[in-house]
Every structure is written in structure tokens, then in C-alpha cells.
N, C-alpha and C positions, 0 to 999 in steps of 0.2 A: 400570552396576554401580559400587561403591563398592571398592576395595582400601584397604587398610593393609599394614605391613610391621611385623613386631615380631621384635626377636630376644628371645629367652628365656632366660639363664644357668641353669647347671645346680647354683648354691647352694640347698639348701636354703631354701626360706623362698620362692624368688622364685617368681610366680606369673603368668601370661601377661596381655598390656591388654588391654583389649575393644575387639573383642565377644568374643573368644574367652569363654566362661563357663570360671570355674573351677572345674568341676563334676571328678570322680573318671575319667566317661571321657575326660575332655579331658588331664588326666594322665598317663594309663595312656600314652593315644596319645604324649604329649611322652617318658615314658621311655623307650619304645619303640624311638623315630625315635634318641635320644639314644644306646642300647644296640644295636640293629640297625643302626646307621649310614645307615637306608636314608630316604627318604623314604615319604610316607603320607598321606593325607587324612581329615580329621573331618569330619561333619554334623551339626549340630546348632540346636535351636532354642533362640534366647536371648528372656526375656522383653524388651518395649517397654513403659515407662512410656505411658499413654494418660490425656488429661483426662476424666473420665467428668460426665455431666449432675450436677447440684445436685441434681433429685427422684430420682435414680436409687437403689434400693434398694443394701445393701450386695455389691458380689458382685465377681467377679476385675477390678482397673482395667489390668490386662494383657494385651494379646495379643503374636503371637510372631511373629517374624521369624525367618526360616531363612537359616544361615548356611554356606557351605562353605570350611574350615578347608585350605591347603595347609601341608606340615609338613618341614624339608627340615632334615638337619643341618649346622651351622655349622663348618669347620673353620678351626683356624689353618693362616695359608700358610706359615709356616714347618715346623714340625712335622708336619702334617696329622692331629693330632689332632682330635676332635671335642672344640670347647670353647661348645661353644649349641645351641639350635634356631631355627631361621627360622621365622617364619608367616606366609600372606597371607590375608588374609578377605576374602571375596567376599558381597556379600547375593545370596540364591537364592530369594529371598522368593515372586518371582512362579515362575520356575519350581516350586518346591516347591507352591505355589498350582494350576498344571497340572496337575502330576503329582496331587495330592489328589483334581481337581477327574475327571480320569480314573480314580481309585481309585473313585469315588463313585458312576460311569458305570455301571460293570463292576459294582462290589456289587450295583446297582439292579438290574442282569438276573438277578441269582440273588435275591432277597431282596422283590422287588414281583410280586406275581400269584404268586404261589407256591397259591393257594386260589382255589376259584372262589366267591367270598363280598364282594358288594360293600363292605361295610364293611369288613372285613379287608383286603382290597388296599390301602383306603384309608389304614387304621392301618399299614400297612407301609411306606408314601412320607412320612407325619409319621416314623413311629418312625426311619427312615434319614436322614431332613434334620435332626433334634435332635439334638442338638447340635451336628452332623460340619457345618454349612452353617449353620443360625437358630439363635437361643436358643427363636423359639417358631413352631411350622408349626400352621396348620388348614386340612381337610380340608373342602368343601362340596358339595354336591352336591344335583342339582335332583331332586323325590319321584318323577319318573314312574322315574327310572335305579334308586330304589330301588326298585320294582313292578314292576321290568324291561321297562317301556312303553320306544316308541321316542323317544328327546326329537325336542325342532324341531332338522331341519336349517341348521347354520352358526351363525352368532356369534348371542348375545342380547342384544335392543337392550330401552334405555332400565333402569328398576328391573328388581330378580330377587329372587326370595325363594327362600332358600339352605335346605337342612338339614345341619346340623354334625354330620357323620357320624363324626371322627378327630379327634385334636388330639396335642402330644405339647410337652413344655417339656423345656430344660436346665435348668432349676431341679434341683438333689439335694431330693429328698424326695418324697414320694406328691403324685400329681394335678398337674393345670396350673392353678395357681394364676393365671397371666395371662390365663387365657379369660375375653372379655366374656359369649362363649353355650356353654351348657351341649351335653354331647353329647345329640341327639337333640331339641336345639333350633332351630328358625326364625330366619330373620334377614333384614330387606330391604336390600340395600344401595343405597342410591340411582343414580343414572347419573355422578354428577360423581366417587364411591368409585373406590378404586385397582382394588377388585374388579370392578367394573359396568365400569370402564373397557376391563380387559383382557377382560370377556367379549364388547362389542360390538366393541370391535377385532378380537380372535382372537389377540392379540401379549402377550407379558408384559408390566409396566407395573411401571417402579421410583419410588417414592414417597418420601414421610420427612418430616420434622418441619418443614423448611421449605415444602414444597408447601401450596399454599391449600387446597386437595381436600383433601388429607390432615387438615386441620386441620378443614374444615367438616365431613368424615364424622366426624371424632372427636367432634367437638361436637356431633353429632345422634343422639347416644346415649349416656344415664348411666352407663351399666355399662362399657360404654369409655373413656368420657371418664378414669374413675376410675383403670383400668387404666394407661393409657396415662402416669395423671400419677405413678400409684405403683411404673413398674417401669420407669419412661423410654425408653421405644418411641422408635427416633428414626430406622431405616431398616426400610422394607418392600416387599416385592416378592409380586404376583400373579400368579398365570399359569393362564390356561383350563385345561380338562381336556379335550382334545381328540383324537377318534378315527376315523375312519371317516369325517370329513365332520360330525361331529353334537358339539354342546357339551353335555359332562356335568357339569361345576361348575367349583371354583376352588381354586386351594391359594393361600393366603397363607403367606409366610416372614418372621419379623422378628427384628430384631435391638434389643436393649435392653441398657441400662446403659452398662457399657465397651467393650463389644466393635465394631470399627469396623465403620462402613456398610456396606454391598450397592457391589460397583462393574458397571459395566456389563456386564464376561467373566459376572457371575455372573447375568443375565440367560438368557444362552446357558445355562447347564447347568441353569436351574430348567426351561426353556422342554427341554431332553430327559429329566431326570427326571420332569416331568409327562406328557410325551408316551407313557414307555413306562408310568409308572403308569394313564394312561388307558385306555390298552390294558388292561390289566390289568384296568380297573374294566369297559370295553366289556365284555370276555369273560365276567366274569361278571353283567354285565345281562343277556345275552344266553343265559347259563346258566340264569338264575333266569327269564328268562320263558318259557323254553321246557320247564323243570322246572315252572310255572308251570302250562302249558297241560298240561301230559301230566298231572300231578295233579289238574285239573279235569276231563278225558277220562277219568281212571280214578275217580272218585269218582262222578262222573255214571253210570260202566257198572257199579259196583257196588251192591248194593242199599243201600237206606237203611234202611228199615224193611221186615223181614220179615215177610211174611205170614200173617193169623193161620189157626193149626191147630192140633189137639189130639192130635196122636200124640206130638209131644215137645216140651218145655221147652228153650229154645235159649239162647245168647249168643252171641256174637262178639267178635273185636279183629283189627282190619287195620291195620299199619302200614309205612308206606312207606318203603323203604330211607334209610341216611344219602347226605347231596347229594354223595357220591363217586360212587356209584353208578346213580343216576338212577332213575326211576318206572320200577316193573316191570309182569309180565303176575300176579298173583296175585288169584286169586280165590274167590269161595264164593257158595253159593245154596243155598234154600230152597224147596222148590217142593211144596206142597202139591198129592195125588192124590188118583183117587178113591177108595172105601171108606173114608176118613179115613185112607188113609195117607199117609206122606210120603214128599221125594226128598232126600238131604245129597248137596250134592254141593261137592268142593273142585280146584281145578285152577292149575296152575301155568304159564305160556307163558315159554319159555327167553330171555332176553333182558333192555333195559332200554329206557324212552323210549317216546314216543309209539305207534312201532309194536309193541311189544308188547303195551300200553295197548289199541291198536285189535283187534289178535288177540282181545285177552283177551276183547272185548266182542263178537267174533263168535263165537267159541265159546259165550258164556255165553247168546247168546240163542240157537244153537243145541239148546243143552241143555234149554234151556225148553224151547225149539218140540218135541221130541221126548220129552220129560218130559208134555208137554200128550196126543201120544200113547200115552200108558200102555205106552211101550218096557220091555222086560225089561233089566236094566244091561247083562248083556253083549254084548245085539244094539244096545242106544242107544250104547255106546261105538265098535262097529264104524260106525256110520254116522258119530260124530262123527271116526272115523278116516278116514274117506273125504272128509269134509270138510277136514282139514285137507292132505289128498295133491291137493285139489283146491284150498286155499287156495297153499299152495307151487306148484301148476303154475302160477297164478295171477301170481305173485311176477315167476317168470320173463319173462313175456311184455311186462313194465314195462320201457321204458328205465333203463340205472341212475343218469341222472344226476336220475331224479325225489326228489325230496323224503319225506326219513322211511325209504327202500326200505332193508332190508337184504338182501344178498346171500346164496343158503345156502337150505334146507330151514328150515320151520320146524317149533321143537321144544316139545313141549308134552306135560304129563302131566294126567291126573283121576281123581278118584276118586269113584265113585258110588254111593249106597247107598239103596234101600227102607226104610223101617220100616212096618211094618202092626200095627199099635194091636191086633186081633182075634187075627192068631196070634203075637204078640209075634216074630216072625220077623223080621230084619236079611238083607237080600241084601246083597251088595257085589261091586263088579267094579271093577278096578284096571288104568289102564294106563300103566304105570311107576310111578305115585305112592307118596307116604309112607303105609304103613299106619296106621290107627287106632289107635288105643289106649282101651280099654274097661275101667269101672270098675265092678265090680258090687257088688250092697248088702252083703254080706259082707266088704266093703273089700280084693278082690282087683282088683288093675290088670295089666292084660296087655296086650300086643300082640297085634292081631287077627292070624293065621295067614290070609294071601290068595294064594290060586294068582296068581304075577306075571304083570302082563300091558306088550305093548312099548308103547311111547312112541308119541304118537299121530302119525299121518303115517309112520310103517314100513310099515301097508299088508302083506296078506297074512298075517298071523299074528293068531290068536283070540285071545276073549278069555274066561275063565271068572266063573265065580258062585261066590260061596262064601255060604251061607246059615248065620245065628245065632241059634238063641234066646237073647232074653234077657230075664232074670227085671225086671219090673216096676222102674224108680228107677234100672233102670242109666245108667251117664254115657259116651256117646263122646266120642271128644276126636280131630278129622278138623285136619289144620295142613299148613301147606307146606312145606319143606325150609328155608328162611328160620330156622322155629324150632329143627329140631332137628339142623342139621347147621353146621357151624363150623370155625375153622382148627384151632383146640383138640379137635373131634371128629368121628367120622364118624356118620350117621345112628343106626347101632345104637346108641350110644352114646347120644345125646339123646333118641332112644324111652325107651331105661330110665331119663334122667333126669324124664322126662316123667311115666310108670308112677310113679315117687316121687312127684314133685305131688303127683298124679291122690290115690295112698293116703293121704294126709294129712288133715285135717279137712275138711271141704267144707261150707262156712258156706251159699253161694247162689252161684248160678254166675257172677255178677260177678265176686265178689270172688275167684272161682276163675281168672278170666282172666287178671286181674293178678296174680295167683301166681304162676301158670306161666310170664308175661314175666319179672316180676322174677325168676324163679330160672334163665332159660332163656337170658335174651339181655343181649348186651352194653351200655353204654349208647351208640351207636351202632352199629345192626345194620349189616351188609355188604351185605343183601338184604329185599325184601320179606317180611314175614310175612303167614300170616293163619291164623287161630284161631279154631273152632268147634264150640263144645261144645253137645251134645245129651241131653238128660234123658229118659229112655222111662217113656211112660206106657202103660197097658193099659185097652182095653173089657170090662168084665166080660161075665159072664154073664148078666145083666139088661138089657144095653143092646142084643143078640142076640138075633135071632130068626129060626131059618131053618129051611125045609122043602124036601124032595124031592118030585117032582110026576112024575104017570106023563104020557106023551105021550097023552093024551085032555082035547078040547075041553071035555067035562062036568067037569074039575076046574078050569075058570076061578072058575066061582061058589063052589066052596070054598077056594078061595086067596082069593077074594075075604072071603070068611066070616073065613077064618082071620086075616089082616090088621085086621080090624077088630075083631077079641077082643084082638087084641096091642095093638092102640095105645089099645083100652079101659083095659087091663090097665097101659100106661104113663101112662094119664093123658092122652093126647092125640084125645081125641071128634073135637075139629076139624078136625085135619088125614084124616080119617077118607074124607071123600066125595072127595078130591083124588086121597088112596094108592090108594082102590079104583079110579077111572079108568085109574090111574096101573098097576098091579098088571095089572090087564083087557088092554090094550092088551101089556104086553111081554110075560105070560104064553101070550096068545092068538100071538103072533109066534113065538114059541120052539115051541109046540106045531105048529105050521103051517109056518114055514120053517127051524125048528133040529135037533138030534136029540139023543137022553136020553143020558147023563141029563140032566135039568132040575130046576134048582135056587132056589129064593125065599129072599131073606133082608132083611131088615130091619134097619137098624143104627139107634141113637139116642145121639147124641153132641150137640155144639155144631148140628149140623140132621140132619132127617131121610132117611136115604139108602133106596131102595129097590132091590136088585139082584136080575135074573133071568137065569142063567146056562143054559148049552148046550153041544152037546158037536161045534157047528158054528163053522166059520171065516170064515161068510159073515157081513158085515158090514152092519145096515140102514142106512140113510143117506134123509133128508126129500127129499120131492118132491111138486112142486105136484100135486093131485090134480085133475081138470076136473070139471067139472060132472056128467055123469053115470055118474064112475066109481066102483064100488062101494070103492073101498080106497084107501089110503094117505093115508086125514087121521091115523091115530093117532098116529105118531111126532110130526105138526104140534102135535096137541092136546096130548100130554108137553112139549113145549119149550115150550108156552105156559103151560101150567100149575104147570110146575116152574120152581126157579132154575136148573138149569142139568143136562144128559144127555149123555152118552156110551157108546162103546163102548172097551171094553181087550181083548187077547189074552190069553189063557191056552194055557202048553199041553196040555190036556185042551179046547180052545174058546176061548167069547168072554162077556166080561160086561158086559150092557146096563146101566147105571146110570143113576139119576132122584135128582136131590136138591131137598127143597125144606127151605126153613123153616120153624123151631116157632111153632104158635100161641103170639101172647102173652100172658105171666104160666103 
């Protein structure tokens, strides 16, 4: 350390030697000590004259030295009046250097990785080293860390091509005017580069103006070269980005113009600022590929392209939570039945991540598989409730240190609904979920009215039907709590904002989708949405054809008759010798192993369906017939003939169905 000794008079006019600065608090403090008689101490930073480079642009040719001021009053020994101030200055340069160098430590931990967002991490370890440390910091980083792949384990040897993910300059004004590469630009640095240096070593790596390296990297590239010579780069330092064992890039810190070089200490604090920004950036590589994977798992189990059917005009919109939140369980489906009806079904699985992701996709094919059965909603909900009491027991029996498992019950709501094109009839069955909302052609929007039913996996409590006509064009509108419920509102609430849409002009159901997000949700949701609107259409009365039939063998050949006046009568001759086989066979079945009443009907839509109902439970089902047994090829010759047969429950019985396709033209 350096001392001096100054006394100070207390005439006006006289003002203390340097280094004291004769700045107003250094004042204060001298009349102070002068008036208190006490002694005191100042701190303060005084500028240092520094030579700055010749190419160096215009900018501060000063840096600053810290100084600690003792301040003590001067008495005479005879009188012992106070007649001066005493002062000793101390340089505290390096310590004040530590103590900054520790400020910088500590800010790092509140102010890096605060997001799980690899660029942002990054932009927050430039944005804290600019000015407070470099005049100018860049961020690199190698593309698998941005695709959240796993990099190579340990240092990178030889060339690396970098992407410049952050940057941040002490220049006053917009942008970083010293960056050679733009952001979201490539760069190679060669092996002999300060950068390539410190990534095969694994160690920071101090450079500068006189290093050869320094000079031939600058030289093997225009845009640098340019830089370097118009804002006088003259100290830089590297240091990996290193975490976990695995190298994720590089931060370069530089100093240019006046401001003095990098000294060694400042090695050590880049080499722990990088360390916990790597962290940082680790955690959210590691967020994003594993947000990554659960968004690939849930787009996969959701459908792509819905199924084509004619009972309703559909649309959609699925949108997955904002990256606070993570990939959730939300879903929807489509599942065309038989008579030409159809199945909406929407369902929610409580949670975020992969394994709700995976829930969602067991339930949803559950649904199908039991939607394939022509289940009634509130007995197919009961079983998917059984399934999920058996998914949860399931849960349990897993060690919990396995992967993805959460602990808990698991919770999950759907909602399921019929449309049947013929009797314009809506079933629904509900278990806990968000009611629908229905818009009918007189431009009344309502909330459909559903007996509640519990959450799936409670087990033991039923579930009801609530049945709706509805007039031909109407529009449901089936969504998961995502859209209408929020910290600003409860469910009820965003149903009626919903109902408002819904009443408003309704161009085409696209554009209807995106209404109702832009009026409904924020612009970062909190949670999954998903969104499914359905348009209902009607079979008229010309596309129908049905007849009651007494239980006697001799009304086969007049159903047979009657069948072929009807598809005369629609224009279809061809399909003619197919339907009567077809008619023969399940009519003859019903009369023989069913019981009346018996019922024929004929639909004509996008294909031709043919149904013969009964007032029996027994189900037929195909069986190889041998050689000399009089019975059991017909159902073979139906499924050969047709696209595709089945049987559904009713309860009044069961209805056998045959469908095939229209002749063409």
C-alpha cells in the first residue's frame, strides 16, 4: 500500500492534495471531522489517467482506483483547539477489486438461470459481465445444447463451430456494435483461437493483443479483423461452459479502448461465473429435451387428421401449456359409429409431463376400443372408470425411484357424447368435466345442463345420460378447463364468456376457433387447451328407409322385395343383389334366433348401411362352418361382401349392421 499524509487548513479556499478528490462528499466529511472533533473515514473512487491504444474509438481514457481516506482532527498543543484536518490515503484498489469481484459472485446466483430457457440463461451471464467485468461478453454454444441433445462428454478437441446465442456490449446506445457474428450466427474457431484453446483444455484461457493466437485468429477472419482494429480489443479471456462432466460452449469477455486488461484473479471469477451459468444453461437443455420428448409423445397420441364422417362438421385447436408448466394430459377424439353416427369425446388427465402425456394416450385408446363397441356413454364411462382405478393400482406396485412415476391416485375427467345424424338426438355423459356449450341456428348459445358425474378413478358412483335434440346447423363447442377457467376466473365464468363467442357471427369454424382463443386465453396459457367444435348435420327423410317385420320365415322374400324397390327408387340397381344377400341372411337370423319386434332399415349417406334390429341380447358372432354343416356361413358371406358389420346394444335389444359402399358415379 501506498500512504500519504496531508494536513488540511480550515481557510476557506484550501482544498485537500491528492488523491483525496475534491469532490462535495469529501468535504462534507473534512467539516465534519473539523466540527465533531471526532475522527472518520471516506471511500472513494478517484479517476486514473490511462494511455489508451491510437485505433481505439472515442470512449472513457479513465479507470479508477479505490481509495481509503483516514480523517482525524488536528489540534494545537497549546490551546487544544482544533486548527486542521489530518488525512492518510491508503490505495484499496485490489481489495475494493475483491470485494466487487464477490458482489458479482452472489448477484450471479440470483440473476443467471432464473428461466428455464437456454438462450435466456445465456443472455443473463453477457447481460451481468457488461459492463460490471468486459466492455464486450459473447455467449456460444454448440446446436445439439440448443435441441436439448446430450453434447460429447469432456473437453472439445481440435476446430468447433459455435452458435452465438447472447452477446451484450458497454457501449451507451442500442445493439453491440463490436460483434464480428450476428446473434443466431455460426462461427468456427479454429484450435490455435483463445476459444478452441479453452474448450480442449477445459481451463479458461487469458489472451490479448500481444499473443500470436490472438493475432492469427483475428487475422483469419474479415469481420473481426475489422472490429478489433475499430474499437481496439487488446485483452480477452475464454472460459468453457461446463457442467455435469459435458462441454456446452464458450463465453468470451473483452476489454477494449481504455479500460486496463484482464489480470489473472480475473481468470478465477470468469472460470465461477461460467460455471454456475452452465448450470443454468445444463438445466434448461435438459428442460427442453425432455419438454421436447413429452411434446412428441403427446402429438403422436393425439390425432392428426380426423376421420372422415357425415354426422357433424368438426374443427379443432390443441395448444400446449406455456414452458412453465410443462406438457400436459389434454385431449380430444373423433370416433365415427355405426348408423352414421358419431362419438365427441374430450378429456382431461390432471397433471404435467410425460406421464400424463402417457395416461392421456391410454385412456384415449381405451375410448376408442370401447367406442368400437357401440357402448352407451354412461356405461363406456363406467368402464373407463375402472380402468383408470386399475391404472392407479397399477402406479402403486412401481418402485418410486422409477422414472416419470408420480406418486398419488390418478386424476382425470371426459366427456362423452353421441350424435345420431337420423334422430338428430345428442347423448352426453360427464365425468367431472367442463360442460359443453351449444349454439343453435336462432343464435341462442347456452350451456348444456349435465347430470355431474365424479372424476374418473373414484370408483363406485354412476354415471348418467342426458339426451338433446338438436335442430339441424347447430354448433357444440366441447374444450378443457385450460380455456375457460383462469386466475382472473372461475369455470362459470368463462363458459358465459364462451356462450358470447359462440353468439357472435360465425364465418366458418376455423375462424371460429381462433376467436374464441384470442378472446379466451392469455398470451401465455398456464395450461393445456384443447378445443372442439362440431357442426350437426341431419339424414333426411329420403335418405331412410325402414320397416317392421312379423317374426315369420315367409317375410324374408318380401324384405327382400321391399329392399330392392328402395334402392331402385334411390338410384342404386347395383348395389341391389349384394343388399338382398345381405338383408336375407340377417333378417332370416333375427327371425330364427331373435325376438319381435323386428325391425329393417336402410340408410343412404356417404355409404350404404343396412340394419336389422331385435328385441334379443344374444349377440351373433363368425364361426368356421365344416363341411357338412348345414349353417353358419352367412354372417362369413356378410363380412365378405360388405366393408365392414357389426353388432351394438340397445336397450330395447341389439342391432346387427352391414355396411357397404356406393356404386360408382
Amino acid at each position: 500500500m501506498r500512504q500519504a499524509e496531508h494536513g488540511v487548513g480550515l481557510d476557506a479556499g484550501h482544498e485537500p492534495h491528492a488523491p483525496a478528490p475534491a469532490d462535495e462528499g469529501f468535504l462534507r466529511c473534512v467539516r465534519r471531522v473539523a466540527e465533531e472533533r471526532a475522527p472518520m473515514r471516506y471511500e472513494c473512487l478517484a479517476p486514473e489517467q490511462v494511455c489508451a491504444p491510437a485505433a481505439a474509438v472515442p470512449r472513457s481514457s479513465t479507470h479508477h482506483r479505490a481509495w481509503v481516506i483516514e480523517l482525524w482532527p488536528v489540534r494545537d498543543p497549546a490551546t487544544g483547539e482544533v486548527v486542521g484536518v489530518g488525512t492518510a490515503a491508503f490505495d484499496s484498489s485490489d481489495q475494493h477489486a475483491a470485494r466487487q469481484r464477490l458482489a458479482l459472485l452472489q448477484e450471479a446466483g440470483t440473476c443467471i438461470g432464473t428461466t428455464l430457457n437456454v438462450t435466456r440463461t445465456a443472455q443473463e451471464l453477457a447481460d451481468l459481465a457488461a459492463p460490471r467485468l468486459a466492455d464486450f461478453v459473447s455467449v456460444d454454444l454448440l446446436d445439439s445444447v440448443l435441441r436439448g441433445d446430450e453434447p460429447v462428454p469432456g473437453p472439445v478437441d481440435a476446430a468447433v463451430v459455435l452458435r452465438r446465442v447472447a452477446h451484450q456490449s458497454a457501449a451507451e446506445g442500442e445493439g453491440v456494435p463490436e460483434a464480428a457474428i450476428d446473434l443466431g450466427g455460426m462461427d468456427t474457431y479454429p484450435p490455435f483461437s483463445p476459444p478452441a484453446r479453452c474448450l480442449a483444455d477445459g481451463k479458461p484461457v487469458l489472451s490479448g493483443a500481444g499473443d500470436p493466437d490472438f493475432a492469427a485468429w483475428v487475422a483469419g477472419h474479415e469481420t473481426r479483423t475489422a472490429r478489433v482494429a475499430e474499437y481496439g480489443f487488446h485483452s480477452v479471456m475464454a472460459t468453457p461452459l461446463r457442467a455435469r462432466g459435458i462441454t456446452l460452449g464458450v463465453a468470451v469477455f473483452a476489454r477494449i479502448g481504455g479500460s486496463p486488461p484482464f489480470e489473472p484473479d480475473d481468470l478465477i471469477l470468469v472460470e465461477e461465473l461460467a460455471g454456475r451459468a452452465a448450470v443454468g444453461v445444463d438445466n434448461a437443455r435438459r428442460y427442453t429435451r425432455e419438454r421436447t420428448n413429452a411434446l412428441t409423445l403427446q402429438r403422436s397420441l393425439l390425432p392428426r387428421d380426423l376421420p372422415k364422417q357425415a354426422a357433424v362438421e368438426v374443427a379443432y385447436r390443441y395448444l400446449p401449456a406455456g414452458t412453465g408448466a410443462g406438457v400436459g394430459g389434454d385431449w380430444f377424439d373423433v370416433v365415427p359409429l355405426s348408423g352414421t353416427r358419431v362419438a365427441l369425446v374430450v378429456g382431461d388427465v390432471v397433471g404435467h409431463g410425460i406421464h400424463a402425456s402417457a395416461t392421456m394416450g391410454r385412456l384415449r385408446t381405451a375410448v376408442r376400443t370401447l367406442a368400437d363397441v357401440d357402448l352407451p356413454p354412461d356405461e363406456l364411462l363406467t368402464h373407463l372408470d375402472d380402468l383408470v382405478t386399475h391404472l392407479s393400482t397399477d402406479e402403486e406396485d412401481l418402485a418410486p425411484d422409477e422414472p416419470y412415476v408420480v406418486s398419488g391416485e390418478i386424476g382425470a375427467t371426459c366427456l362423452y357424447a353421441v350424435y345420431d345424424p337420423v334422430s338428430r338426438v345428442c347423448t352426453f355423459a360427464s365425468a367431472g368435466h367442463v360442460p359443453p356449450v351449444v349454439l343453435l341456428p336462432d343464435g341462442t348459445a347456452r350451456v348444456v345442463e349435465l347430470t355431474p358425474g365424479p372424476l374418473l378413478g373414484v370408483g363406485g358412483l354412476p354415471f348418467e345420460c342426458t339426451e338433446l335434440e338438436l335442430p339441424e346447423g347447430s354448433l357444440l363447442a366441447f374444450c378443457t378447463d385450460g380455456l375457460v377457467e383462469g386466475r382472473d376466473r372461475d369455470v362459470g365464468l368463462g363458459l358465459d364468456r364462451l356462450c358470447e363467442c359462440l353468439a357472435g357471427p360465425v364465418a366458418s369454424l376455423e375462424t371460429t376457433c381462433d376467436t374464441i382463443l384470442k378472446a379466451l386465453l392469455p398470451k401465455s396459457p398456464s395450461d393445456d387447451v384443447a378445443l372442439l367444435l362440431a357442426r350437426t348435420r341431419a339424414l333426411h327423410a329420403d335418405q331412410v328407409a325402414a320397416w317392421s317385420l312379423p317374426s315369420d320365415p315367409s317375410i324374408v322374400a318380401d324384405a327382400r322385395a321391399q329392399t330392392t324397390r328402395q334402392l331402385t327408387a334411390w338410384g342404386l340397381e347395383e348395389a341391389a343383389f349384394v343388399t338382398e344377400l345381405v338383408v336375407s341372411e340377417l333378417v332370416t337370423n333375427a327371425i330364427r334366433y331373435g325376438a319381435v319386434p323386428i325391425g329393417l332399415r336402410l340408410i343412404r349417406d356417404r355409404t350404404l348401411i343396412c340394419e336389422v334390429s331385435d328385441a334379443s341380447n344374444t349377440a351373433p358372432h363368425l364361426r368356421r362352418a365344416r363341411t357338412y354343416d348345414e349353417g353358419g356361413r352367412g354372417l362369413h358371406m356378410v363380412a365378405q361382401l360388405t366393408q365392414g358389420w357389426g353388432t351394438r346394444q340397445s336397450p330395447l335389444g341389439k342391432t346387427i349392421w352391414a355396411e357397404q359402399s356406393l356404386p360408382a358415379g
